[in-house]
C-alpha positions, 0 to 999 in steps of 0.5 A: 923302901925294903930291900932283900939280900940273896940270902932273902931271896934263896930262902923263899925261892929254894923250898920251892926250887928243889921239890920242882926239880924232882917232882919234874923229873917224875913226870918225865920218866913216870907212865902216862905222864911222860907221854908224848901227848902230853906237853912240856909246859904241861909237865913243867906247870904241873910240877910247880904246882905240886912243888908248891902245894906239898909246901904244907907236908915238907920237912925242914929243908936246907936252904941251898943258894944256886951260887952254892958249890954244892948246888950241882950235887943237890940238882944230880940228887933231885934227878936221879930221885926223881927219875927212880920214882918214874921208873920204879912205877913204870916196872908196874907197866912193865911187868904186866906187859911181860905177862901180855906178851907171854899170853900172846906167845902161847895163843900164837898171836905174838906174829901180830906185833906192830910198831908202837909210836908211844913207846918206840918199839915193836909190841905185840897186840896181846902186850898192848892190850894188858898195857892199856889196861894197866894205865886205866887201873892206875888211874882207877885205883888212884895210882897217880895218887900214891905217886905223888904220895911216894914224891912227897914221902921221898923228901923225908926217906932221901932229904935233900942235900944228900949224896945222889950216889948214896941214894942209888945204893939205898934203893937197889934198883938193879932188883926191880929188873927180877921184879919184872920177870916175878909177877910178869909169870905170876899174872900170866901164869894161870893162862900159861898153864890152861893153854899147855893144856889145850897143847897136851891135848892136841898132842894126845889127839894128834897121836890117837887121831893121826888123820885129824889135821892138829894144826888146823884145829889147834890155832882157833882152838888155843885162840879162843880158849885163850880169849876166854881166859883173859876175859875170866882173868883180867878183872882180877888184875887189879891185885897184883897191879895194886901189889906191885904199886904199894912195891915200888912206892915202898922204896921211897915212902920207907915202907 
C-alpha cells in the first residue's frame, strides 16, 4: 500500500497553494472582478484555475509546508502582491474617472451626482459615464488579459518566499496616487480647454451685450458643446487607457 509523507504532500499541494493565494487576492481587489455581482465562490473557483493552469509558466518555487515558521511571511507576501496588482489596475478606472468628473465640472453637470452602489460613493453622471466606458475598453483591449499576464509574470519579478515588506518598497505605489492626477488631466484636457473657451466667450459677450442673460445661454451652451466634445473624443480613449495598463502591468512584469 503507498504511503506519503508530509513532505509528499507539501510538495504537490504548495505549487498550487501560494499562486492561489495571490491570484485570489487580485480578483478581490481588481475592477470588475471584485465586483459585488460577482460571487465569492466564483472568485475562489476562478483563481484555483488559474493557479492550476499557469503551473506550465511558473518558475521553480520553494516548497514551503503550512507548519513552516515561515508560512505566515509567505501568506502576508502573496497578499499584499496580490492586492498591489488590483490596485494598480484599478488606477486605470481611476484616472479616467477623474478625468470624467473634471469634464463634468466645466459642463456643469457635477450637481447630478448619485449614490453609486458598486462602489459605495457619491459619483457624478459624467464620471460614471467615462467609467463604464473604461470597463468595456478593458475587456475590449484584453485588459483582463495582460492582468493575469502581470500575475503570472509577478511570480518571477517578486518569487516567492520573500519579504512582503521588501516588495512594498520595490513597487513604489505611493507614486500611483500623481498618476492619478497625470493622465486624469491629460484625458480631460482637450475638453477642459474647449469648454474655457466657450467661458471666455461668454464672458466677452456678457461685457459687450450687458442686455443679454449669460447664464441663461451659457448652461445649454457649455452642455452641448461639451456633449459634442466627448462624442468626438471618447473613441480616441483607447490610447491612453492602453498606456496606463502597459503602466501599471510594468511594475510586476519587470518592464
Amino acid at each position: 500500500m503507498p504511503t506519503f509523507s508530509e513532505a509528499d504532500i507539501m510538495a504537490l499541494v504548495s505549487p498550487v497553494f501560494w499562486p492561489f493565494l495571490r491570484v485570489l487576492a487580485v480578483f478581490s481587489s481588481a475592477p470588475i472582478f471584485s465586483a459585488r455581482s460577482v460571487p465569492m465562490r466564483t472568485r475562489v473557483a476562478l483563481a484555483m484555475l488559474v493557479a492550476v493552469c499557469a503551473q506550465a509558466g511558473l518558475p521553480d518555487q520553494p516548497v514551503v509546508a503550512l507548519t513552516d515558521p515561515q508560512a505566515f511571511s509567505v501568506v502576508l507576501q502573496q497578499v499584499v502582491i496580490g492586492v498591489a496588482i488590483g490596485l494598480a489596475v484599478r488606477i486605470v478606472f481611476a484616472s479616467v474617472e477623474l478625468a470624467g468628473e473634471v469634464i463634468g465640472l466645466q459642463m456643469g453637470l457635477n450637481f447630478a451626482g448619485f449614490f453609486d452602489p458598486a462602489t459605495s460613493s457619491q459619483s457624478s453622471t459624467v464620471g460614471r459615464f467615462f467609467g463604464n466606458t473604461t470597463m468595456l475598453l478593458f475587456v475590449v483591449l484584453n485588459g483582463h488579459l495582460m492582468l493575469l499576464q502581470a500575475v503570472i509574470a509577478s511570480f518571477e519579478t517578486f518569487p516567492i518566499g520573500g519579504s512582503a515588506f521588501e516588495s512594498i518598497n520595490r513597487l513604489q505605489l505611493h507614486q500611483l496616487g500623481a498618476i492619478v492626477f497625470r493622465y486624469g488631466l491629460w484625458i480631460a484636457l482637450p475638453m477642459i480647454g474647449m469648454l474655457l473657451f466657450i467661458n471666455i466667450v461668454l464672458g466677452f459677450i456678457s461685457r459687450i451685450a450687458p442686455q443679454m442673460n449669460a447664464f441663461a445661454i451659457g448652461f445649454p451652451l457649455t452642455l452641448s458643446a461639451g456633449l459634442l466634445g466627448m462624442a468626438f473624443t471618447l473613441p480616441m480613449l483607447d490610447a491612453p487607457v492602453m498606456a496606463l495598463m502597459r503602466l501599471a502591468t510594468g511594475l510586476f512584469t519587470g518592464g
